[in-house]
MIKOL-747390 format. One record per residue (C-alpha): y, x, z. Coordinates in steps of 0.05 Angstrom, whole numbers, plus 5000, padded with zeros to 4 digits. Layout:
N
YXZ/...
//
This chain:
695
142709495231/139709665305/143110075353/138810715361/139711315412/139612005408/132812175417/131311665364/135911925312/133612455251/140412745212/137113035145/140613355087/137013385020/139014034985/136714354917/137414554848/141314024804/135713494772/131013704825/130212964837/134012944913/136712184885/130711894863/126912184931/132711774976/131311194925/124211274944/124611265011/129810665004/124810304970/118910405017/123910225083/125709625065/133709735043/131709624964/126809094943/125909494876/126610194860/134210474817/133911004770/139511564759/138611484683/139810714700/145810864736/143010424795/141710854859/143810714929/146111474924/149311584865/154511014870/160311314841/162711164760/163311874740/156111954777/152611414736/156711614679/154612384675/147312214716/148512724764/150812714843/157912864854/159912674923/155212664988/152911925000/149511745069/143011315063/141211095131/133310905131/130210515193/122710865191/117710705255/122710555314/126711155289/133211225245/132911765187/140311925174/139012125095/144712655062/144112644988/148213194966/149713494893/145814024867/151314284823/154914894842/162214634820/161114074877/159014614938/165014364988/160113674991/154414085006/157114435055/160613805099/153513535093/150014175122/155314195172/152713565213/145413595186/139813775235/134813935187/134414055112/128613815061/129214315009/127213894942/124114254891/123514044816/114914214810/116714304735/121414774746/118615134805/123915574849/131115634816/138415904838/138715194878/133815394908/135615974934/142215714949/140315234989/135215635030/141816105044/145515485076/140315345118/139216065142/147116125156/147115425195/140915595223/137114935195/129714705208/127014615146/122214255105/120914455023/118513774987/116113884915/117513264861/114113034798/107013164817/104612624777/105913094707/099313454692/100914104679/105114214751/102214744792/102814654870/098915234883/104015664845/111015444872/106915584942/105416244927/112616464904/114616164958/110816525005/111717174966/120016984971/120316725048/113317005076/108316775119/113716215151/111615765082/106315285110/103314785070/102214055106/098113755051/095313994983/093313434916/087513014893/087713034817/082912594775/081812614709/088613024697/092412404753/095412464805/091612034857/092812284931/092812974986/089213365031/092313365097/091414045128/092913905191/087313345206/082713705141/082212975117/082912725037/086712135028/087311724963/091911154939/089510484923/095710034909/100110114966/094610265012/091310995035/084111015041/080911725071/075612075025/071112665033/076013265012/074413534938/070314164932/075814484893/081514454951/076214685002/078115474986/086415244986/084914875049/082315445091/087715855067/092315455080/089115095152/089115925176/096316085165/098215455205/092815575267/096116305274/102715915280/099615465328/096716035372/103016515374/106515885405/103016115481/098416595501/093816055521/093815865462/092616565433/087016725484/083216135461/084816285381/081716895390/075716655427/074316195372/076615545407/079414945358/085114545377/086213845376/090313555329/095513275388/096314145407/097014265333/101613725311/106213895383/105714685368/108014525299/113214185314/116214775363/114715215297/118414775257/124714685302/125615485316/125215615237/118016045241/114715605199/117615165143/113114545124/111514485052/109413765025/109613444957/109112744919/111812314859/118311974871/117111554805/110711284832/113011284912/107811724933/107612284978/114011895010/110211535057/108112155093/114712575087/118312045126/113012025178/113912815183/121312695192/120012275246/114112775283/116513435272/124713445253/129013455313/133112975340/140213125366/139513245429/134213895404/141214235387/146714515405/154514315404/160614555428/167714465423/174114715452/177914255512/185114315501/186714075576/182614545614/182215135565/174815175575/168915035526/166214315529/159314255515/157813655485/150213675469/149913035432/149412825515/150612025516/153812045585/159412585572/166612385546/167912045476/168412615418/166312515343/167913035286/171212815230/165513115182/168612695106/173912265084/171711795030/178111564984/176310994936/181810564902/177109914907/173909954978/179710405015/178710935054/172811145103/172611625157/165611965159/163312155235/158612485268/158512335344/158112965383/158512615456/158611915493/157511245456/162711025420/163710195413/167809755376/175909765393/175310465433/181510815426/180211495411/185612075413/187012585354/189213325381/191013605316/195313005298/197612765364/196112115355/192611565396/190110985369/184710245371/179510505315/176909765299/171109705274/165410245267/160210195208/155110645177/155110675103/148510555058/151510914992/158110504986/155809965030/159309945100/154709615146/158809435213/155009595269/157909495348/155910255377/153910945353/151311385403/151112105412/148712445351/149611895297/152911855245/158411285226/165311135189/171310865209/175210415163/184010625149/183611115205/188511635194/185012215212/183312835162/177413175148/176013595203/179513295254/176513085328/176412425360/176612375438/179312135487/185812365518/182912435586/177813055554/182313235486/176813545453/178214035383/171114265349/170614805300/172114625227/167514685176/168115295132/168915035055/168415474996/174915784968/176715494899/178916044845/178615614769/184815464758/188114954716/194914804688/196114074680/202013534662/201712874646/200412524583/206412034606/212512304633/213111644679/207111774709/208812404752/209912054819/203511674802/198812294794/202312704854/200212114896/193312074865/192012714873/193612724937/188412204946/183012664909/185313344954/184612935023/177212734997/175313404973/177713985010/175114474945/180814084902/187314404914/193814244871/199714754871/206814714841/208315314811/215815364814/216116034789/212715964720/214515114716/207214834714/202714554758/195914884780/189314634798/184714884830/177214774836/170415064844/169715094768/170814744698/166814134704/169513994779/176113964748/174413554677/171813114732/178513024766/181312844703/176612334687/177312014757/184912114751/184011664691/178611184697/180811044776/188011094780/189811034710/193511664698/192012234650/192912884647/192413414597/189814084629/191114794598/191015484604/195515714657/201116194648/200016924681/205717054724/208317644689/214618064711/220518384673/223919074693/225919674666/224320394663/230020774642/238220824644/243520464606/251520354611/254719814577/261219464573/261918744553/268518334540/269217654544/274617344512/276616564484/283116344455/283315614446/291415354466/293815354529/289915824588/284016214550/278416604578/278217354596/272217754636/271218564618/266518954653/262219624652/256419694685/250820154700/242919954693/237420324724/230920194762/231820024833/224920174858/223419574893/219919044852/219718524913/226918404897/230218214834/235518604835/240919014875/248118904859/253119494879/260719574854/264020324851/270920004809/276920454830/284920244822/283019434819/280919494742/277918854772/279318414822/275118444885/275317574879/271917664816/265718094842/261817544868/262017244805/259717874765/253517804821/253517084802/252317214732/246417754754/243817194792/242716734735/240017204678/234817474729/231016904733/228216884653/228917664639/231817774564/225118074546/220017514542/223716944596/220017284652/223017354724/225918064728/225918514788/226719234800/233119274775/239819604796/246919424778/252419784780/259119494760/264220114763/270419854711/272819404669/279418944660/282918294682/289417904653/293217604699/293316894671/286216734626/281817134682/277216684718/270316714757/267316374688/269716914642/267517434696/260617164703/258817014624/261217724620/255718034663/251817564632/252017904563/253218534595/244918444633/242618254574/245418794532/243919414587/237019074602/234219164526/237519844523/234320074592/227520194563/224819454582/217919304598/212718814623/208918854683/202718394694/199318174763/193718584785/188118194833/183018484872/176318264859/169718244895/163717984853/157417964898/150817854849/143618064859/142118814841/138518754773/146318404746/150618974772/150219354698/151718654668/158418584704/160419254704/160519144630/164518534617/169818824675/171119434632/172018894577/176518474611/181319084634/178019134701/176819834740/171719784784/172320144845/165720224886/159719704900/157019554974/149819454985/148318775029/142618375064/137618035015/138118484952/145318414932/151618804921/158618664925/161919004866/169119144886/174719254827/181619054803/183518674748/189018404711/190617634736/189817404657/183017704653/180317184702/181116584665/174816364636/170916834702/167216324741/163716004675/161616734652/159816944710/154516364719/152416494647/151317254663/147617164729/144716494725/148716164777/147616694825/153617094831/159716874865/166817244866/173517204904/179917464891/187417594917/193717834886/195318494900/201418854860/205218874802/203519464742/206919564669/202719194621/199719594561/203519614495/198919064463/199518584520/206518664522/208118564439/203318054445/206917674502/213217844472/211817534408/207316954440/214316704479/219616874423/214516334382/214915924437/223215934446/223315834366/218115124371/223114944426/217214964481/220515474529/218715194592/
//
């Protein structure tokens, strides 16, 4: 592949609903540049794109591939991301290095949730933006309608570049507003002809909204708009693509990715109107001088490159994805990591085409690349020690679905802890947490078919399997009233036996951070002060599964204030199984009770779903506690909930709302636990102790 420079790069992400046909578009546009000599098909499993087994298994993206296309003397850095909400943390490392979006739009399905979503990422990383629709070679698709919801959605900003030629109910070429010409396919030529009478009204329309663009660019350009001057297509096209850059207008254009047309002419609007790196901004932090660097995708400052993706694949190894913010970085550089302290040679430099590392000998400012076995994480910098550069991380979604899981084999725990490990430094929305506290281990992940997919990669590339559950809530034990019991323990078995007798005092200590408090009022030596810390020992023990249900007790005070010793069969043993029975016993008789973690949630959701989830949080224990009003028509509905009534939340809560509402939660006390949840629990574990499962 050539070397290209900044001004001659394009970095485009392709965002959208899921099946909105972003992977059949980059095939397109692979096809037409010359990478493919004949066009792959998701339901084939044969993309550039979608190169992964559980992609071409489930014929859906998964992972952000890059497709680097070589179009007119220019180099279109393609993003293919997933449209599926469970797979947002790829999204968003794409977005993150993107300089302009192409918003694809299904024309069968018009505007959906993906839609909107992605409209939303490019509004918070303030993205020029182009809306593409697909499928316009199906009959009964209506252009004009998905341009006037958009318009009615985004305003006067939606501009239409070109508008279609149907014959005889096909699809056979545009109108290009800008130039007012008609265009028609013939093979894999374009021959002009005279524009059909029934666009003429569309075309107006549509030629208007862009000349008021053109003339608020200047107030020459205004003066002569309103005089009735024309301008020539040169003034328009360079206008438009000032528009286009600040955000005030946002290009719509269409085609058939089956059929590769409409391709042609998106790729030559990449190249005219999208902006190259150096049209942007970047800045980063300089860790020697305490002062911003501003890089500015500027070829002639010091080396820096973000770590923007780390690729892990058991066949190929692992990748590096980079985006170079400064400088031009070659072959056998030897670039510094701040975060890791570590300087090191970083070999050779390629830029991937799916999963095919092309090596290449420089990338300059504002490319992007991969480095092959670099150790570097995602988000890390690369610079040079000189100028130790740190730039801002990306900011990935939270994950809150969480799993229990253990493996199918025993032998095979050191296996998945290291695969996994793998899978977490590749996806920074996978996280995987021992739970010490209730035995199991968690994970987490933007939602249930994010983690099925784990397991299925766990198992089809590393060979490991796992078997995923419901996890345990973290309840607590304590108790809520006063007991005093005595509790003798005594063995006779020849020689020494065993002797331990002590009374003690139960109560609630009022702190349930702590387990327990251990105080000793015994007067006259009725026992031994030697033996007291194994009386504490003994507390010690039975606090960690309560007597109740084999929950972790806190809250509790104990008092041991008599008892009795012999002088030859006392020991610390007898002393501590003594307060062992003697906790158990005062625990059961001090009014015990179970208290269950309380989160607090925030659901945010458009305004006509607030009733909706009010609803099911009353049914799920929930008290909600106030809603906020915020930008674009939505409220954040703020509540608390019990910790078990989340499982299950994410999948409901993109039933209820359509994939539009999103939540977040954090733990945030400790309450009793009604008298249902409690038997139930109660009898859920005593069934569990009597199969033998108590784990």
């Amino acid at each position: 592949m050539n070397i290209y420079t900044t001004d001659k790069i394009r970095n485009v992400v392709l965002l959208g609903h899921g099946g909105s046909g972003k992977t059949s578009l980059v095939e397109a546009m692979a096809y037409l540049s010359g990478i493919t000599s004949r066009m792959g098909k998701v339901t084939d499993g044969n993309t550039v794109s979608d190169f992964g087994k559980e992609e071409q298994k489930r014929q859906i993206s998964i992972s952000t591939s890059v497709v680097p296309i070589e179009w007119n003397g220019v180099k279109i850095n393609i993003l293919d991301t997933p449209g599926y909400f469970d797979f947002v943390g790829e999204v968003e490392e794409a977005v993150s290095v993107a300089g302009a979006a192409i918003i694809v739009i299904n024309g069968k399905s018009g505007i959906e949730v993906g839609t909107e979503k992605a409209w939303e990422l490019c509004e918070k990383y303030n993205l020029p933006r182009f809306i593409y629709v697909t499928n316009m070679d199906i009959d009964n698709v209506s252009y004009r309608q998905i341009v006037e919801d958009l318009t009615e959605k985004y305003g006067k900003k939606i501009a239409p570049f070109n508008l279609p030629i149907r014959e005889n109910e096909r699809f056979v070429g545009y109108v290009n507003v800008i130039s007012e010409t008609g265009n028609r396919w013939q093979g894999k030529d374009v021959v002009e002809v005279p524009v059909p009478d029934y666009n003429k009204p569309n075309l107006e329309l549509f030629r208007e909204t862009l000349m008021e663009a053109v003339a608020e660019t200047s107030e020459e350009f205004m003066d002569r708009y309103f005089s009735g001057d024309t301008f020539t297509e040169s003034e328009i096209r360079a206008a438009l693509r000032n528009n286009v850059i600040d955000g005030t207008i946002v290009p719509v254009s269409m085609g058939s990715n089956t059929l590769c047309q409409g391709v042609y002419t998106l790729l030559d609007d990449i190249v005219k109107y999208i902006p190259s790196p150096e049209d942007r901004e970047c800045a980063g932090f300089n860790a020697k001088t305490n002062e911003i660097f501003h890089a500015d995708y500027d070829f002639a400052k010091a080396k820096t490159a973000y770590v923007y993706k780390t690729m892990v694949d058991p066949f190929i190894g692992k990748y590096s994805l980079i985006k170079v913010c400064s400088g031009v970085i070659k072959t056998d550089d030897v670039l510094y990591n701040k975060e890791q302290d570590a300087e090191g040679k970083i070999g050779k430099l390629y830029v991937l085409q799916g999963n095919k590392p092309v090596e290449v000998s420089e990338l300059h400012a504002g490319d992007l690349g991969a480095l092959a076995k670099n150790a570097a994480r995602t988000g890390d910098t690369l610079s040079t020690k000189n100028t130790p550069v740190i730039y801002g991380k990306t900011e990935f979604s939270k994950p809150y679905t969480s799993k229990a899981y253990k493996p199918v084999n025993k032998g095979d725990i050191d296996k998945i802890s290291q695969s996994l490990a793998k899978l977490t430094e590749e996806d920074p929305t996978l996280k995987a947490v021992n739970d010490s506290e209730n035995r199991q281990m968690l994970l987490f992940g933007m939602g249930d078919q994010h983690l099925d997919i784990v397991a299925s990669r766990l198992e089809n590339e590393y060979k490991v399997k796992i078997e995923m559950s419901q996890p345990k809530v973290a309840f607590r034990e304590t108790i809520r009233k006063k007991s005093d019991v005595e509790y003798k323990y005594k063995k006779q078995s020849g020689g020494h036996g065993q002797y331990g007798h002590v009374k003690m005092r139960f109560e609630a200590s009022g702190d349930l951070d702590t387990a327990y408090v251990f105080e000793q009022e015994v007067v006259g030596g009725a026992v031994p002060k030697n033996y007291y810390p194994a009386v504490e020992k003994g507390l010690q023990e039975s606090v960690v599964k309560g007597p109740m249900a084999a929950y972790p007790v806190v809250g509790v005070k104990a008092v041991l204030y008599d008892g009795s010793y012999h002088p030859v069969d006392s020991s610390e043993m007898a002393f501590k199984m003594a307060a062992t029975q003697a906790f158990k016993k005062g625990f059961m008789e001090a009014g015990p009770v179970l208290l269950e973690p309380i989160a607090s949630l925030k659901v945010t959701v458009p305004d006509q779903y607030t009733g909706d989830i009010m609803g099911d949080l009353n049914k799920r224990r929930g008290r909600v506690l106030g809603m906020n009003p915020i930008a674009g028509g939505k409220q954040t509905i703020e509540s608390e909930i019990p910790m078990s009534g989340l499982y299950g939340y994410c999948t409901d809560l993109r039933s209820m709302t359509g994939g539009r509402g999103t939540y977040e939660y954090e733990f945030v006390r400790y309450e009793q636990a009604p008298s249902d949840v409690q038997e139930k629990e109660v009898a859920a574990r005593a069934a569990s102790v009597a199969e033998g499962n108590d784990d």
